[in-house]
C-alpha positions as CSV (number, residue, x, y, z in Angstrom):
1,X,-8.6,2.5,-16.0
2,X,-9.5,-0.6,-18.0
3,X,-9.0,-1.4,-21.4
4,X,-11.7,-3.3,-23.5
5,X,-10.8,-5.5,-26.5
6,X,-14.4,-4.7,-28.7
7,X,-14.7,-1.1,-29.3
8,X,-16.7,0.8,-31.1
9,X,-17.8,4.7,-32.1
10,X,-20.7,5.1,-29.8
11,X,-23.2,4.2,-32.4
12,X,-24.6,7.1,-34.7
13,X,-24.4,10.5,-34.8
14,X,-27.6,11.1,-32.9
15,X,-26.2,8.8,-30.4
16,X,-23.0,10.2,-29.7
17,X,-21.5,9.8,-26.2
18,X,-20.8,13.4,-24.4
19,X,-18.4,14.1,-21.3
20,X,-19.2,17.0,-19.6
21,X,-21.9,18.3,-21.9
22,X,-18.8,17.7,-24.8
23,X,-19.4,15.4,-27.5
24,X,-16.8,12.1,-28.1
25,X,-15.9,13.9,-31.9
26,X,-15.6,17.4,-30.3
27,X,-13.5,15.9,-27.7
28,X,-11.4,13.8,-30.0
29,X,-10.8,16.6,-32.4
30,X,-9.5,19.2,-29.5
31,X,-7.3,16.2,-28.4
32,X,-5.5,16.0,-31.6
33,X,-5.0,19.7,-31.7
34,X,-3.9,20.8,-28.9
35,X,-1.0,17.6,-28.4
36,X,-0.1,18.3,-32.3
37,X,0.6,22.0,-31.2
38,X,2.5,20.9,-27.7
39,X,4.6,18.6,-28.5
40,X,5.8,20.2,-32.3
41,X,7.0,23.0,-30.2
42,X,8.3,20.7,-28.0
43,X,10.8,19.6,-30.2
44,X,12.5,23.3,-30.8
45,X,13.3,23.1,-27.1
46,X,17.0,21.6,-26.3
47,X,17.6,18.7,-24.4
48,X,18.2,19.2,-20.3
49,X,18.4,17.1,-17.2
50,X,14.8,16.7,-15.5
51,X,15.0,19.8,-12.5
52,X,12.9,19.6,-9.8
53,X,10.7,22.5,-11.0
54,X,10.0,21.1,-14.3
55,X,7.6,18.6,-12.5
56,X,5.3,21.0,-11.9
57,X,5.5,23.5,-15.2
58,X,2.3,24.2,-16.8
59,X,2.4,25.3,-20.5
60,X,-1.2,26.7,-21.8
61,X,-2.3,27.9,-25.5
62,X,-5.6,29.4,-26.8
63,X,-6.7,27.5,-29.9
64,X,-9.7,30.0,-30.7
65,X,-11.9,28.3,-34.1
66,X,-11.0,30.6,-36.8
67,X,-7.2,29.8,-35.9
68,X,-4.3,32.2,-35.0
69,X,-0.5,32.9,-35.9
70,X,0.5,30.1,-34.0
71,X,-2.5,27.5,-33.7
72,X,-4.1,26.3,-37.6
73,X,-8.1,26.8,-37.9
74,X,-10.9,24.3,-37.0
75,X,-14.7,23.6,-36.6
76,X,-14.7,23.1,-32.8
77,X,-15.7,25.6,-30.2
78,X,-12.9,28.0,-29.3
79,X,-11.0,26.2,-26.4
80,X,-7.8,26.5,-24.4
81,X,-5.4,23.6,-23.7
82,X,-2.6,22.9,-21.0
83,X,0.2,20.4,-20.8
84,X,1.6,19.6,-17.4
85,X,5.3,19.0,-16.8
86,X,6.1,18.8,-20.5
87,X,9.9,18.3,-20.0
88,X,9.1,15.5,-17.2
89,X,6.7,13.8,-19.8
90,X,9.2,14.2,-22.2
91,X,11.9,11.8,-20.6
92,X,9.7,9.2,-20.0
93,X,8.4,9.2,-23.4
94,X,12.5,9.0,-24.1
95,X,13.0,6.3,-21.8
96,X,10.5,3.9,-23.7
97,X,11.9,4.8,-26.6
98,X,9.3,7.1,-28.0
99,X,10.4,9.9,-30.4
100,X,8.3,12.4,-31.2
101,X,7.6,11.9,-34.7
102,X,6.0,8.2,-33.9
103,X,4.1,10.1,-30.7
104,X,2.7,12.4,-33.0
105,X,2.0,9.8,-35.8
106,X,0.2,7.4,-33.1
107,X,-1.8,10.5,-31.2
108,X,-2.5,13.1,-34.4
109,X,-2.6,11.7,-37.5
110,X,-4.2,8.9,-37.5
111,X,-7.8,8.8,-36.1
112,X,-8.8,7.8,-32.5
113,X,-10.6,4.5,-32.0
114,X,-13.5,5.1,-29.0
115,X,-13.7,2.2,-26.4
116,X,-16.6,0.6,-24.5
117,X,-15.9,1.5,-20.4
118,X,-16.2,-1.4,-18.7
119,X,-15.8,0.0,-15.5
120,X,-18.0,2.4,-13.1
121,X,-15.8,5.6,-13.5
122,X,-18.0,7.2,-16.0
123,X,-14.4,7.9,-18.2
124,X,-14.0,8.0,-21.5
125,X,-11.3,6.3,-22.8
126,X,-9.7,6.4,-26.7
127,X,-7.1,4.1,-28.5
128,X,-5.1,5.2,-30.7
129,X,-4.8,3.0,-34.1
130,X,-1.7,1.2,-34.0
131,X,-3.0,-0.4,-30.5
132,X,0.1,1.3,-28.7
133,X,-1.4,4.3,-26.5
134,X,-4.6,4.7,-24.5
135,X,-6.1,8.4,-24.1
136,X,-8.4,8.4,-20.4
137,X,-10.3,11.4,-19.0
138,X,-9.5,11.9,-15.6
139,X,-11.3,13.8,-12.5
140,X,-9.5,17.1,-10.9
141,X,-8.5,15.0,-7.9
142,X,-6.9,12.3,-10.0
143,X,-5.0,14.4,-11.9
144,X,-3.7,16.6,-9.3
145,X,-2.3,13.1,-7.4
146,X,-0.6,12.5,-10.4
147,X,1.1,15.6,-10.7
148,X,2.2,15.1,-7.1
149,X,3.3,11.2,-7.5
150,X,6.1,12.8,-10.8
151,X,8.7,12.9,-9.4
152,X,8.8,9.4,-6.9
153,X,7.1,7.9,-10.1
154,X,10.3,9.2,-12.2
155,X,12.3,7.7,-9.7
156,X,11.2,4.5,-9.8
157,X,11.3,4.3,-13.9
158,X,14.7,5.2,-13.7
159,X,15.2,2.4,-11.5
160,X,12.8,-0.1,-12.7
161,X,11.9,0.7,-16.5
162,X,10.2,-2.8,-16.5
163,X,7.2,-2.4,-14.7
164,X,3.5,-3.5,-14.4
165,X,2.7,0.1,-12.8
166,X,1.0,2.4,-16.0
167,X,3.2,4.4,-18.0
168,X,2.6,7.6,-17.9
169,X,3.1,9.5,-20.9
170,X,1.4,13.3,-21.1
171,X,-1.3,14.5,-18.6
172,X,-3.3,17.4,-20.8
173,X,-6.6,19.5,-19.6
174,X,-9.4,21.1,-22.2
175,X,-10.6,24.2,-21.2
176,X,-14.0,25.2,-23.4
177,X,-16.9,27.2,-21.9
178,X,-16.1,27.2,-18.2
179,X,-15.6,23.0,-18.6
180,X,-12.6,21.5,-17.8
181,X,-12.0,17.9,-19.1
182,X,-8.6,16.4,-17.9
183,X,-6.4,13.7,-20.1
184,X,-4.0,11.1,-19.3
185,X,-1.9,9.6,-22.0
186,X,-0.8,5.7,-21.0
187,X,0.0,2.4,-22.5
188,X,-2.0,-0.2,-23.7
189,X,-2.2,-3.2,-21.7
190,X,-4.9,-5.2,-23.9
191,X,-3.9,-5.0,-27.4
192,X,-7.1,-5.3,-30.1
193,X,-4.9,-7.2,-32.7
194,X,-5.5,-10.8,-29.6
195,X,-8.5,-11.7,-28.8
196,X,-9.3,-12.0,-25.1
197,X,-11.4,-15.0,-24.6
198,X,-11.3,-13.8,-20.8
199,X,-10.9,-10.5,-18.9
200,X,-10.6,-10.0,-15.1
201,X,-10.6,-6.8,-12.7
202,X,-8.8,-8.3,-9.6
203,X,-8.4,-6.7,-6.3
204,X,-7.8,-9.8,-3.8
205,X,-11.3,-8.2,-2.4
206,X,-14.7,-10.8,-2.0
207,X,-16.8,-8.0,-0.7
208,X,-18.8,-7.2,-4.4
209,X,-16.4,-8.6,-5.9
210,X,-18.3,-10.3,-8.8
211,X,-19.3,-9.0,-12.5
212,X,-23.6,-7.9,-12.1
213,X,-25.8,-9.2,-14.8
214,X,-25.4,-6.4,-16.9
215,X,-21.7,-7.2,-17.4
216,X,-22.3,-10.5,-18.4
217,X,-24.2,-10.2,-21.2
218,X,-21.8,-8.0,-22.9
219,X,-19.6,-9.4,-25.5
220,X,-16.4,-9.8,-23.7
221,X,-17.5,-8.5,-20.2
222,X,-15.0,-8.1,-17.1
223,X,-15.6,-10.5,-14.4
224,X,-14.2,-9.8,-10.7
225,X,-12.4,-12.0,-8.4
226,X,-15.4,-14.2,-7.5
227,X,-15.9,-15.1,-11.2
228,X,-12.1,-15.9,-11.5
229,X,-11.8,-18.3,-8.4
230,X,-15.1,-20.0,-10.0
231,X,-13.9,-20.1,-13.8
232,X,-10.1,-20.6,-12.9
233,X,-10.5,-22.7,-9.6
234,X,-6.6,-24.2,-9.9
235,X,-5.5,-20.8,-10.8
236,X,-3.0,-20.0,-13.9
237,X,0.3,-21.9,-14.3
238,X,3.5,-20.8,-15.2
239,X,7.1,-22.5,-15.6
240,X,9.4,-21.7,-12.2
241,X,11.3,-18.8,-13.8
242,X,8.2,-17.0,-15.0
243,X,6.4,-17.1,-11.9
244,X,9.1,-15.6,-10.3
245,X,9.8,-13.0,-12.6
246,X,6.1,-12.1,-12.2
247,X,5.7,-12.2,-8.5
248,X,9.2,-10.7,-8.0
249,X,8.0,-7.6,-10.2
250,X,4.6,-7.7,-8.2
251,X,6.1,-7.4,-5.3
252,X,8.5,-4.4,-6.2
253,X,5.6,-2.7,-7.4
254,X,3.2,-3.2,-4.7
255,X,6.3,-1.8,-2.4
256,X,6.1,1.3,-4.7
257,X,2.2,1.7,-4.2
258,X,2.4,1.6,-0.7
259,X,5.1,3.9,0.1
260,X,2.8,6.5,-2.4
261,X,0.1,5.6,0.3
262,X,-2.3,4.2,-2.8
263,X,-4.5,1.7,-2.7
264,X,-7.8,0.7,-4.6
265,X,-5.6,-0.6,-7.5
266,X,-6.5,-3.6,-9.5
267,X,-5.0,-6.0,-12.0
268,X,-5.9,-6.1,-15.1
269,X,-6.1,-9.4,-16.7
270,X,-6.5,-10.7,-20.5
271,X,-6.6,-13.9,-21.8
272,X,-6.2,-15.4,-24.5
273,X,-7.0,-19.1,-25.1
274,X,-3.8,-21.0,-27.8
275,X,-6.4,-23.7,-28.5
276,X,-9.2,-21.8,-29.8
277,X,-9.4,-20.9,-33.6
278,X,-11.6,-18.7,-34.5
279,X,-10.5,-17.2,-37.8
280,X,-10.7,-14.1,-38.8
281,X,-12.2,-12.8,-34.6
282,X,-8.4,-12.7,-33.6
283,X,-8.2,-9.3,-33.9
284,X,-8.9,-6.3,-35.2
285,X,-5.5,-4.7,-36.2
286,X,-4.1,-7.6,-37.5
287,X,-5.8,-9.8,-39.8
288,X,-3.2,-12.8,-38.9
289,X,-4.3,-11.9,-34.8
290,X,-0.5,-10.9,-34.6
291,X,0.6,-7.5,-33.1
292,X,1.6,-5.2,-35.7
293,X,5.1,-5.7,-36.7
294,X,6.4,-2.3,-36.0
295,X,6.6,-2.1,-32.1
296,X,8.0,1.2,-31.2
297,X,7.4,1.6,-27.4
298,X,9.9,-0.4,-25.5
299,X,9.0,-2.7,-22.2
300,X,5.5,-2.2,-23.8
301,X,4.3,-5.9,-23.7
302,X,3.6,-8.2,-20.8
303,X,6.6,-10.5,-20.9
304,X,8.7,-7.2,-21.3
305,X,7.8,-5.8,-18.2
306,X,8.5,-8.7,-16.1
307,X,11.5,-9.8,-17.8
308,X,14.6,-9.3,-14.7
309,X,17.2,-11.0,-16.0
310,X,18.4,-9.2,-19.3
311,X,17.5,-11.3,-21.7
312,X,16.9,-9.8,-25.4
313,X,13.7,-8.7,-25.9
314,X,14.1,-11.0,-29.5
315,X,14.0,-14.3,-27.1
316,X,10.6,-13.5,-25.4
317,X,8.9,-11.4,-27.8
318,X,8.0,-13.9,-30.6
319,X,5.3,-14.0,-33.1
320,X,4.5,-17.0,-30.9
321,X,3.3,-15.4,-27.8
322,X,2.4,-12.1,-29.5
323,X,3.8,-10.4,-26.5
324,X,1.8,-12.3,-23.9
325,X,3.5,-14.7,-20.9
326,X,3.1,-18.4,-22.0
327,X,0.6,-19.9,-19.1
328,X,-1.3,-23.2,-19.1
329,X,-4.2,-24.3,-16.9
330,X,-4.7,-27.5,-14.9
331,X,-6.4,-29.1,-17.8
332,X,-2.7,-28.2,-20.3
333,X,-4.8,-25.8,-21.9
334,X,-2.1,-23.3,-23.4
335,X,-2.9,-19.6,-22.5
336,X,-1.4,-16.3,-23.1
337,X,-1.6,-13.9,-20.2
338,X,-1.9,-10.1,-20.5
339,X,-2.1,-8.1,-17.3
340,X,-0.8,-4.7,-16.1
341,X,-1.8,-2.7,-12.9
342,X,-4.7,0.0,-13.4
343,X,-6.4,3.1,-11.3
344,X,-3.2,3.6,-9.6
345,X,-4.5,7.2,-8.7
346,X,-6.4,6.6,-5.7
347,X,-4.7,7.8,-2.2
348,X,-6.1,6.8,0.7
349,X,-7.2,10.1,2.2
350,X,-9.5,11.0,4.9
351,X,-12.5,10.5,2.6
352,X,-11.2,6.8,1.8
353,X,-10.4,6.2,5.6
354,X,-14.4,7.1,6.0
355,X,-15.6,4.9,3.8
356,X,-13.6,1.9,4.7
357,X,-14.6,2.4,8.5
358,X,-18.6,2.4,7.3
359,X,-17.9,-0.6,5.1
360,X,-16.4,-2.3,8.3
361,X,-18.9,-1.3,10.9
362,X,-21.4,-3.3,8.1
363,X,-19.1,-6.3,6.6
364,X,-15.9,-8.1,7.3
365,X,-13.2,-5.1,7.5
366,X,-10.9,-7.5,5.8
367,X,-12.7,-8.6,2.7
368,X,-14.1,-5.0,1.9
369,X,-11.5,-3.5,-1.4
370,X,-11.0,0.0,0.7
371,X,-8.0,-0.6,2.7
372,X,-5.1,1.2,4.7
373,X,-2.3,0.7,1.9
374,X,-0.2,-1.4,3.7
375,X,-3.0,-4.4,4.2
376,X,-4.1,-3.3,1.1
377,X,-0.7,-4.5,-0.9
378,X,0.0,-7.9,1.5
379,X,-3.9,-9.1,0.7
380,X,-3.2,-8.0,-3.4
381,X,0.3,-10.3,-3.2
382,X,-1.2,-13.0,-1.2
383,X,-4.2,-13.3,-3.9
384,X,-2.3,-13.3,-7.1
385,X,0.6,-15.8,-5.9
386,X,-1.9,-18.5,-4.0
387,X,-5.1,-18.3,-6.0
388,X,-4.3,-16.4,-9.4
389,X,-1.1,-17.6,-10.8
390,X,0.8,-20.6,-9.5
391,X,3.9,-22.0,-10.5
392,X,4.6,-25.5,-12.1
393,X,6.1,-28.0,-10.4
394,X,8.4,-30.2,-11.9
395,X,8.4,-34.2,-12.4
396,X,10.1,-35.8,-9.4
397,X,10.6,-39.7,-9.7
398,X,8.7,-42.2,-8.1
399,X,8.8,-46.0,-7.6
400,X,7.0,-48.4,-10.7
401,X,4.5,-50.7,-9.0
402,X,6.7,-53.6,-9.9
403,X,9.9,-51.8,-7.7
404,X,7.0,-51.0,-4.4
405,X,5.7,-54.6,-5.0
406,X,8.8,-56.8,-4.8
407,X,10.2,-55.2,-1.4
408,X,7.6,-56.9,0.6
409,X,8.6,-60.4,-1.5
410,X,11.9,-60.0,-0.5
411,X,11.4,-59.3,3.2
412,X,9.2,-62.2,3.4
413,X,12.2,-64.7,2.0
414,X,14.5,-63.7,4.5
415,X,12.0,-64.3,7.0
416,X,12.3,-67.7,5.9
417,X,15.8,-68.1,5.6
418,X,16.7,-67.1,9.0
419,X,13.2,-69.4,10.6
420,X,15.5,-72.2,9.2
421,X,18.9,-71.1,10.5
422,X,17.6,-71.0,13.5
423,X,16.1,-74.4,13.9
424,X,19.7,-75.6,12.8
425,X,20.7,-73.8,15.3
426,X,18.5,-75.0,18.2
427,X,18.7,-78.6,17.1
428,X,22.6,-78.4,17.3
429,X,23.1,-76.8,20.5
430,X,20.7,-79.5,21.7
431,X,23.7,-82.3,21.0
432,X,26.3,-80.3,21.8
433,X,24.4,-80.4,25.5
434,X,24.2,-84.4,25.4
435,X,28.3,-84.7,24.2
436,X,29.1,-82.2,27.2
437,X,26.9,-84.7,29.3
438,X,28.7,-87.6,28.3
439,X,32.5,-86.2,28.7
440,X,31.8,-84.5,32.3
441,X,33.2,-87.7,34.0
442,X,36.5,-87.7,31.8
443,X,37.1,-84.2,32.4
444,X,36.8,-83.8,36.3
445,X,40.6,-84.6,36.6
446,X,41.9,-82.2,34.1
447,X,39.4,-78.8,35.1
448,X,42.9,-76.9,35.8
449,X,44.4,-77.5,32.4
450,X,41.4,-77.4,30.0
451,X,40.6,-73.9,31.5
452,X,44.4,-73.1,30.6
453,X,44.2,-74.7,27.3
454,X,40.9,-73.4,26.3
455,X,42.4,-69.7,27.5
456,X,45.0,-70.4,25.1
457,X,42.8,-71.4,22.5
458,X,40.3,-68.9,22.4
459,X,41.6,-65.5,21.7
460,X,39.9,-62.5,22.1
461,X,38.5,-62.2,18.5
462,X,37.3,-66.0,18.5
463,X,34.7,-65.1,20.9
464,X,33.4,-61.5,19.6
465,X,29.9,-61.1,18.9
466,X,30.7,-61.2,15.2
467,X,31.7,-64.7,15.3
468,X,27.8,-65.8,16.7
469,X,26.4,-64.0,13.6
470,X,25.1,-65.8,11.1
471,X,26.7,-65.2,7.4
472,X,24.4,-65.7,4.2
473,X,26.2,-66.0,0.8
474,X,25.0,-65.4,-2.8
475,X,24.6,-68.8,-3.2
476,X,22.4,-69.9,-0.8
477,X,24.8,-71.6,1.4
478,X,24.5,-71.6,5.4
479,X,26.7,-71.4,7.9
480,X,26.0,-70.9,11.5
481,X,28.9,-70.9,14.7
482,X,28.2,-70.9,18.5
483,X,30.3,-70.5,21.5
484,X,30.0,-73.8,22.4
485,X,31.0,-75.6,19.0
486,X,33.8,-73.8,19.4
487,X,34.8,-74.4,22.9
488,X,34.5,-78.3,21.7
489,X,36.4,-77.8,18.8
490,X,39.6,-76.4,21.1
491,X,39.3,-79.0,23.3
């Protein structure tokens, strides 16, 4: 799934999209219908713990065109729809704050808003207007993983409400003529009211991993990972805490994926450039390019989800960063980020096993996006923290030029000072040698009792290596002392 920030209604009447031989308004209209009947009699149901069985409880109604006792009139073909687990759907909708007054409001009463599919899928996909929900057909297969992943998936949202993994919040099928046309209700990732100056599908794949020609020349096309690492060479950067927020909620989900055997996910990446102004193109929901005022889904924005230290929502969410993660480039360009992980309902089943082994037999097994899950999540979590978002480093303190420059100076003066000490030196010991020369005579008679008075005279610390070391004082002044100055001295 993939959310694009320009939309439109498929053009005219005459060129009205169609899934499954059903037109976009048909579609649209039997949408509104059939969740306004569900969840309203929804609502007369008490409150219960979750049971296991409610995960897989399906509810069906018969909405024929000229209406019933139950069901109100309308102008579509006569058509049955189902809701699946509606209890199960119901506490998650409760556990992102949800009630079902603003569900119906966002869903029913106000019309849906048509999106252009940037991806390959062949889905249709429908916003609602207050940017908060996202409406995507889904194949049988993909719906019936979906019903099996309920009740690990509530698991984990009782564990981890903050999340980058979709939320999940009805799963509804459209039965008209012999046609059946599945729908997933999710959130938004990409809000309309920002404008995304860029927008990435990122697998950590190379292997056709780069947007075609077609792509490009949308209006706000999705590029692949091969566009990124050429557009965003240094990556995105955020503050220490941030990135670790981010990768630490990565990583938790990525654990989740894999232990539901799933793979083929991708990131999905807005952003939106700070430095840019380009007046009224912010957005379309809000004229100011601010997301409307009243929020009603909770962990709903980007910096929500990631947030794992409790902070108040009030602290991140700002009208500042519009519910985005601060980033910045290598160039200080300021950025907000937008991301959440999409098509989350792929397992990798026999059929996915068979096509990663061709793909290998032909390319590097590595590089190819069909994976075993396990690879699948290390080679995601390696891409996103070394090449996609990196962390700032702070300012450590280095040496001026004037400090690095003077060190040498001042190794070179003491070179100096010592050269002279030790010509002193030399030049003294050269007449204590001619003294010593001239008293050898006089001192042949008394060898006995200069040794015993020199003993006396020269104790132990008087002749300790200390002693022959040369002392330098602040001031400049000099003094040098040898053994045998002092040995002349005693006697």
């Amino acid at each position: 799934m993939s959310t694009a920030t320009e939309n439109g209604t498929g053009g005219n009447r005459s060129s009205e999209k169609t899934y499954k031989k059903t037109t976009s308004s048909a579609l649209k209209g039997a949408i509104q219908l059939g969740i306004g009947y569900t969840v309203g009699n929804l609502t007369s149901k008490p409150d219960r713990d979750v049971l296991m069985q409610d995960f897989y409880v399906v509810e069906s109604v018969f909405l024929p065109s000229e209406g019933s006792n139950l069901t109100p009139a309308h102008h579509y073909p006569d058509f049955r729809f189902k809701t699946y687990a509606p209890l199960a759907f119901r506490y998650f909708r409760d556990l992102f704050g949800i009630k079902p007054d603003d569900y119906l409001y966002s869903l029913v009463n106000e019309p849906l808003i048509e999106l252009v599919n940037p991806g390959a899928s062949g889905s249709l996909f429908y916003l609602t207007s207050d940017d908060e929900f996202i409406i995507k057909t889904v194949q049988h297969k993909e719906a019936k993983f979906l019903q099996r992943l309920l009740p690990g998936y509530y698991m984990n949202l009782n564990q981890n409400p903050r999340t980058l993994l979709p939320k999940f919040y009805g799963l509804y099928c459209i039965q008209s003529g012999g046609i059946n046309i599945r729908l997933v209700v999710m959130n938004n990732v990409l809000p309309r009211s920002v404008k995304m100056h860029y927008k990435y599908d990122l697998k950590g794949s190379t292997y056709k991993r780069r947007a075609s020609r077609k792509e490009r020349e949308k209006a706000c096309p999705t590029y692949k990972d091969l566009d990124f690492q050429d557009m965003h060479e240094e990556g995105l950067y955020f503050d220490a805490e941030t990135y670790n927020n981010l990768m630490k909620t990565l990583q938790r989900d990525c654990r989740v994926l894999e232990s539901f055997k799933i793979m083929d996910y991708s990131l999905l990446l807005g952003v939106h450039v700070l430095d840019h102004r380009e007046g009224g193109e912010q957005g379309q929901a809000g004229g100011d390019g601010r997301r409307p005022v009243a929020q009603r889904v909770l962990y709903s924005t980007a910096m929500e989800s990631i947030q794992g230290d409790g902070k108040a929502a009030e602290a991140l969410t700002t009208d500042d960063t519009m519910g985005g993660i601060p980033a910045r480039t290598h160039k200080d360009e300021k950025l907000l980020i937008y991301l959440g992980i999409i098509d989350i309902l792929q397992s990798y089943r026999f059929i996915k096993k068979l096509e990663h082994s061709w793909k290998a037999l032909v390319y590097d097994g590595d590089s190819v996006s069909v994976h075993r899950p396990g690879f699948y999540a290390s080679r995601f979590l390696k891409f996103m923290s070394t090449r996609v978002f990196r962390k700032t480093q702070p300012i450590r303190f280095s040496p001026s030029k004037r400090t690095r420059t003077s060190i040498p100076a001042l190794k070179s003066c003491s070179q100096e000072i010592l050269s002279s000490q030790a010509d002193e030196r030399n030049e003294e010991d050269r007449r204590d040698r001619l003294v010593g020369a001239r008293s050898l005579a006089s001192l042949d008679g008394q060898g006995t009792q200069n040794k015993s008075l020199t003993d006396q005279h020269l104790p132990a610390p008087a002749v300790s290596p200390a002693v022959m070391q040369q002392t330098i004082n602040p001031f400049g002044l000099k003094s040098v002392f040898s053994l045998k100055g002092v040995a002349r001295m005693s006697v």
